[in-house]
VMD Tcl script that draws the C-alpha trace (Angstrom):
set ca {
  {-36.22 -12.93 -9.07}
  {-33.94 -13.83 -11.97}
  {-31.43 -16.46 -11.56}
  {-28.27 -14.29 -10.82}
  {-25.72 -17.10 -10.92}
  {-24.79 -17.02 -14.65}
  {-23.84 -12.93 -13.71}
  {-21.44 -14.16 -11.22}
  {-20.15 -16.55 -13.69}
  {-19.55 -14.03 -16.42}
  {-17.59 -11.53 -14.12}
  {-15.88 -14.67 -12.32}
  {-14.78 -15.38 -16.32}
  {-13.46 -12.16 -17.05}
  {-11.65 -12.01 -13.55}
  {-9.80 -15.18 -14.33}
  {-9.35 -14.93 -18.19}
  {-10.48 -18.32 -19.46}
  {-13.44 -20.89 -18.22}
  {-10.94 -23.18 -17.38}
  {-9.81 -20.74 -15.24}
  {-13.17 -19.62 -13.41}
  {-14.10 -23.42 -13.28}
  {-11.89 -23.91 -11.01}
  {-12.24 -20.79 -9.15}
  {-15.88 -21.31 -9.01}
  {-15.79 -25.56 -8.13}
  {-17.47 -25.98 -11.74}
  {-16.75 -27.44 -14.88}
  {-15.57 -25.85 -18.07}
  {-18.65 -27.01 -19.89}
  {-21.10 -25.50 -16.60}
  {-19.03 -22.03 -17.20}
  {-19.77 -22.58 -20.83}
  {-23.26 -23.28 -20.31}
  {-23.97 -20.11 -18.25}
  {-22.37 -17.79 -20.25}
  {-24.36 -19.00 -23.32}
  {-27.71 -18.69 -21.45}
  {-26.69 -15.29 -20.67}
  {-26.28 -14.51 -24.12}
  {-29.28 -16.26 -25.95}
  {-31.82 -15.05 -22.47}
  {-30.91 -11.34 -23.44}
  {-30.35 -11.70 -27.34}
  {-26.40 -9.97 -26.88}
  {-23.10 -11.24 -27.59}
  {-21.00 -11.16 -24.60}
  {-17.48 -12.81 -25.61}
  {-15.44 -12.90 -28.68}
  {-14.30 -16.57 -28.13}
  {-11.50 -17.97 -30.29}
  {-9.14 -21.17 -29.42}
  {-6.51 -19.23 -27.89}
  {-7.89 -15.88 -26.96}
  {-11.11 -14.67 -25.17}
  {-12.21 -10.91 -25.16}
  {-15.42 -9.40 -24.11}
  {-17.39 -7.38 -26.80}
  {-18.36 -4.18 -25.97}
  {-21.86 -4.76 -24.88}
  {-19.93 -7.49 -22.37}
  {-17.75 -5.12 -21.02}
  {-20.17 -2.49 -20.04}
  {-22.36 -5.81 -18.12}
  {-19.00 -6.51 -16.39}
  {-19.00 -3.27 -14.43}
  {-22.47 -4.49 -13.06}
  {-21.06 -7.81 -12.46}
  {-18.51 -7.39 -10.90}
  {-20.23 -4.82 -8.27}
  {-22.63 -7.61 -7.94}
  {-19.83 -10.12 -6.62}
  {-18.28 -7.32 -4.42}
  {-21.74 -6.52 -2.55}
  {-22.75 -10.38 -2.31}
  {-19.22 -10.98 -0.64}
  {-19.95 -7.89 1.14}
  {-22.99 -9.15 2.76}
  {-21.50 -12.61 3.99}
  {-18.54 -10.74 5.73}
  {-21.46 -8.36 7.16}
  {-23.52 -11.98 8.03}
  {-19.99 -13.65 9.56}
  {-19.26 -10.77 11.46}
  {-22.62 -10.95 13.55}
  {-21.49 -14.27 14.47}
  {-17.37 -14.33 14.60}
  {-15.05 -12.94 16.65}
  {-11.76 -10.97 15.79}
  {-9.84 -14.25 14.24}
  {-7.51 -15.49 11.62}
  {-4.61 -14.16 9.40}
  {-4.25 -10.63 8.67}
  {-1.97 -10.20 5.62}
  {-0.12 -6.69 5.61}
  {1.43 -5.31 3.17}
  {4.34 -2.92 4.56}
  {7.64 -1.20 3.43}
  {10.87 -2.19 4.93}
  {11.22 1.67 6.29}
  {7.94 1.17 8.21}
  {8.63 -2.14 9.15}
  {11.36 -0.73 11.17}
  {9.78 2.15 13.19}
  {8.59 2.10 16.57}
  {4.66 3.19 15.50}
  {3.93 0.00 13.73}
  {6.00 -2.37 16.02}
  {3.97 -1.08 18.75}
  {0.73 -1.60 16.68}
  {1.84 -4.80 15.90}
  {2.58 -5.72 19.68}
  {-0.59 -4.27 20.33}
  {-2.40 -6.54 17.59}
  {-0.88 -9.81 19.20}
  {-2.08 -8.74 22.68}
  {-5.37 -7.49 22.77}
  {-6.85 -10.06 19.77}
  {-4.48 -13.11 20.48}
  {-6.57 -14.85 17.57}
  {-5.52 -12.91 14.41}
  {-2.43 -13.97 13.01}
  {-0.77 -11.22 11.51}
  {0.70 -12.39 7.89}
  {3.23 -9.49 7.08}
  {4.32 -8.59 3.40}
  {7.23 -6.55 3.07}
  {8.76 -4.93 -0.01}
  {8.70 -1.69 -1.11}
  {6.93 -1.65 -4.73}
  {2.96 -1.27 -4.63}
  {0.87 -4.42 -4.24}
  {-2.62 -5.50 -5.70}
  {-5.03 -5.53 -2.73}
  {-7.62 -7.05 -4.48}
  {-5.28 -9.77 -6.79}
  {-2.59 -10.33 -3.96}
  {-4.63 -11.32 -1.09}
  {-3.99 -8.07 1.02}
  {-6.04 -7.26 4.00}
  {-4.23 -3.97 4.91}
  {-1.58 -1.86 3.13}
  {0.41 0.95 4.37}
  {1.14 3.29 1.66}
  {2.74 7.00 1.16}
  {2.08 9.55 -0.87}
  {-1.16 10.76 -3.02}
  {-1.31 7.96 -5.56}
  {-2.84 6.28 -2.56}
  {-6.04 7.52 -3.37}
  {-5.86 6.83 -6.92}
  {-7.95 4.01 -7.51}
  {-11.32 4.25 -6.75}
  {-12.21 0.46 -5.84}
  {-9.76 1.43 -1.94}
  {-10.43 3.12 0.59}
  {-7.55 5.46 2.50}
  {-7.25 6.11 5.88}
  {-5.13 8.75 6.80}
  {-2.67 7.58 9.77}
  {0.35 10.21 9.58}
  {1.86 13.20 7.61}
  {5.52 13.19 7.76}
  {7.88 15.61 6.04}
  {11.43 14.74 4.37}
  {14.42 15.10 5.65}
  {17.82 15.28 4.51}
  {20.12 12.74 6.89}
  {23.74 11.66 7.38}
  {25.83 10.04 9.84}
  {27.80 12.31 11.91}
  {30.39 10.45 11.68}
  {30.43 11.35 7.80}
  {29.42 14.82 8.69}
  {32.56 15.06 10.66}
  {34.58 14.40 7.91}
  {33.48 17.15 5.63}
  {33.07 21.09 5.90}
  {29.82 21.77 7.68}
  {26.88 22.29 5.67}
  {24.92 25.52 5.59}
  {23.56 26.35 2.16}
  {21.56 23.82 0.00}
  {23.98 24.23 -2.84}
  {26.88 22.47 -0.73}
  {24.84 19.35 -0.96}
  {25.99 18.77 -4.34}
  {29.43 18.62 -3.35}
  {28.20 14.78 -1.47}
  {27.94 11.48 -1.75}
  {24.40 10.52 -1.99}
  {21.95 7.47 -2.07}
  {18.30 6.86 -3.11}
  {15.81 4.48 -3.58}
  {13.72 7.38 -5.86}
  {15.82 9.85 -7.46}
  {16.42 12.94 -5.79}
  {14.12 16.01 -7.09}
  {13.08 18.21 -3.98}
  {12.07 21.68 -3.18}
  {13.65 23.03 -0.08}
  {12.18 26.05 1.61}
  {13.34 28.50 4.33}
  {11.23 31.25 4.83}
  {10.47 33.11 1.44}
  {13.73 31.18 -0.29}
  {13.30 28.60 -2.04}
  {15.84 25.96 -3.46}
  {15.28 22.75 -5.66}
  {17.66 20.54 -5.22}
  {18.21 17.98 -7.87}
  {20.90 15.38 -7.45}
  {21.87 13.67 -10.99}
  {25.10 11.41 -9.34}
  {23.72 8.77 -6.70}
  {24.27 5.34 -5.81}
  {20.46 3.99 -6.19}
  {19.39 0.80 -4.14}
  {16.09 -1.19 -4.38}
  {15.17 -1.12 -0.59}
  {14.47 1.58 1.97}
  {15.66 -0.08 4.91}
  {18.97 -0.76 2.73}
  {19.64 3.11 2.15}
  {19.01 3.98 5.51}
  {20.93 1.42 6.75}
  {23.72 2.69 4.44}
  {23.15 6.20 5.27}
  {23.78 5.22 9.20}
  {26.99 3.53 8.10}
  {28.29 7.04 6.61}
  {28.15 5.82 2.93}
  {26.49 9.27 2.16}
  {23.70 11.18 2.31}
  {20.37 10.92 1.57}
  {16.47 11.87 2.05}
  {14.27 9.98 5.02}
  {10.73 10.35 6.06}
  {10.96 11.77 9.78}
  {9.53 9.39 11.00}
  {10.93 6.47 9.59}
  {14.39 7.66 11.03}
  {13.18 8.99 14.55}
  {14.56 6.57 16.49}
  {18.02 7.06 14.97}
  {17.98 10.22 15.52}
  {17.36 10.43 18.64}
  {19.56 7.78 18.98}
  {22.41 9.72 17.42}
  {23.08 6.76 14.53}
  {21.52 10.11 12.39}
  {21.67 13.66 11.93}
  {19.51 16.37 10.05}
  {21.32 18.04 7.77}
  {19.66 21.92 7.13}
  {17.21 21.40 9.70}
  {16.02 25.12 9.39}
  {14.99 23.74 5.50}
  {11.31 22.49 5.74}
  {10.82 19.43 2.78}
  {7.72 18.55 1.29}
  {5.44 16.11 3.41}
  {4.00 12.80 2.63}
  {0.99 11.66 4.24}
  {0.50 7.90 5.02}
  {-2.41 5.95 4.79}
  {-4.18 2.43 6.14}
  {-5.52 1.04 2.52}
  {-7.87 -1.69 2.23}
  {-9.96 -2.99 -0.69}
  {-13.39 -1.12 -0.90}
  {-15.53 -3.58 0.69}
  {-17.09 -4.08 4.19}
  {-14.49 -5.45 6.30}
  {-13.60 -8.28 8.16}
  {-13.97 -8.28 12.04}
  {-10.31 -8.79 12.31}
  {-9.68 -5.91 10.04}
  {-11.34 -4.07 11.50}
  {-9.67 -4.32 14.86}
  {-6.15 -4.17 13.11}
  {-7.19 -0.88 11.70}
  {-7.76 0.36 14.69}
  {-4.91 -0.30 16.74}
  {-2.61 0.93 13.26}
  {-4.65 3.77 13.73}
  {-4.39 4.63 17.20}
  {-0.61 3.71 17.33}
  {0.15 6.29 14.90}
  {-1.84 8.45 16.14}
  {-0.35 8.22 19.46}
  {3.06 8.47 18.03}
  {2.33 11.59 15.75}
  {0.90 13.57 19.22}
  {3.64 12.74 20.82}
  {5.91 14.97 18.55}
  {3.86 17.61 18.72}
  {4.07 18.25 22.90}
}
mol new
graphics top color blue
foreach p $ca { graphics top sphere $p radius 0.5 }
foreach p [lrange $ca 0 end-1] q [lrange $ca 1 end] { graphics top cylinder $p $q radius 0.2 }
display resetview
């Protein structure tokens, strides 16, 4: 069998950008990278890398090996988490990657509560901000995500753990203050607040309304405009059930409740790889939490 090492060297190369860079991913030195990359090139009579002192590139030819390469890293570090999972229990840090809305809802705290009882051993690293991470630069295990562009990329996998539809919310403290609201067309006569801009179809029965709010106080955070929207700053649009519990509590109210809003469907998302034992388990229990929560609107 061919000497496969200078392969993970090349993709390790074009990972990192430089071979300063991969030697010291990799434990080597710059001149080892060097050496690998050249016996690469001269064993197979192709160039592989455009070098120059301040820029490296791969040719063409280099980066249609680096597909190859690169799968060839992924399955090798597949097969040593398959290999350490015949021997190793459910242990170490977790890192999750959550929004602040979902940080905040019952589901996932009982997941998490869940986590910390039944595998006392994984660590549970949470990650909390609402803009997309990298799975595979940024270290994440796990990441909960919304909406269809969570299937984009083909190197993750998606596992579906809820659909939850919009809904249009206000304090009723707020709502108290102001003539009741029972057409879609009032709500443009409100204060309102988003993290994305409002741009929503609202239907009821074979009507139809899109409602598209140009003045509204934006904010960076979920948690932040839901927090507002409980204080009676305005109104604005909430994922059922991010905003359960305040409903229920009466902190919220549905405004045009008879008004269905599109849904969004939430998913687990890990890198597309076999998985850690203690991945594994915390997929599970996100799994079965939210799946537990989502029957228990339906009785």
């Amino acid at each position: 069998m061919q000497d496969i090492k200078p392969l993970l060297v090349f993709a390790a190369v074009l990972e990192h950008g430089s071979m300063n860079a991969a030697a010291a991913a990799l434990g080597m030195t710059p001149s080892a990278v060097s050496q690998h990359i050249t016996r690469l090139e001269s064993l197979h009579g192709v160039k592989l890398l455009n070098r120059s002192t301040r820029h490296l590139a791969p040719t063409d030819a280099g980066r249609a090996l680096a597909v190859h390469c690169g799968r060839l890293r992924r399955t090798l570090a597949d097969t040593q988490t398959a290999l350490d999972n015949l021997k190793t229990e459910a242990a170490g840090e977790v890192h999750l990657a959550i929004t602040s809305g979902i940080a905040d809802t019952q589901m996932f705290q009982t997941a998490l509560k869940r986590l910390q009882r039944e595998y006392p051993n994984i660590r549970p690293v949470l990650h909390v901000g609402d803009r997309l991470l990298d799975l595979q630069q940024g270290g994440i295990d796990i990441a909960i995500r919304g909406g269809e562009h969570s299937l984009d990329n083909p190197d993750l996998i998606a596992r579906h753990l809820v659909a939850w539809p919009w809904q249009i919310c206000a304090a009723p403290d707020y709502l108290a203050q102001h003539p009741p609201i029972t057409r879609p067309e009032q709500l443009h006569g409100h204060r309102w607040l988003h993290f994305l801009p409002v741009r929503i179809t609202l239907r009821h029965g074979t009507e139809s309304y899109l409602l598209d709010i140009a003045d509204s106080m934006p904010c960076n955070q979920l948690a932040t405009v839901r927090s507002l929207t409980a204080g009676g700053v305005g109104l604005s649009l909430q994922l059922e059930g991010e905003v359960r519990q305040y409903v229920r509590q009466g902190r919220l109210a549905v405004v045009l409740p008879e008004w269905s809003l599109p849904v969004v469907n939430l998913y687990a998302v890990t890198s597309y790889r076999v998985q850690s034992a203690k991945t594994e388990a915390a997929l599970r229990v996100l799994q079965e939490a939210f799946a537990a929560a989502s029957s228990e609107t339906t009785e």
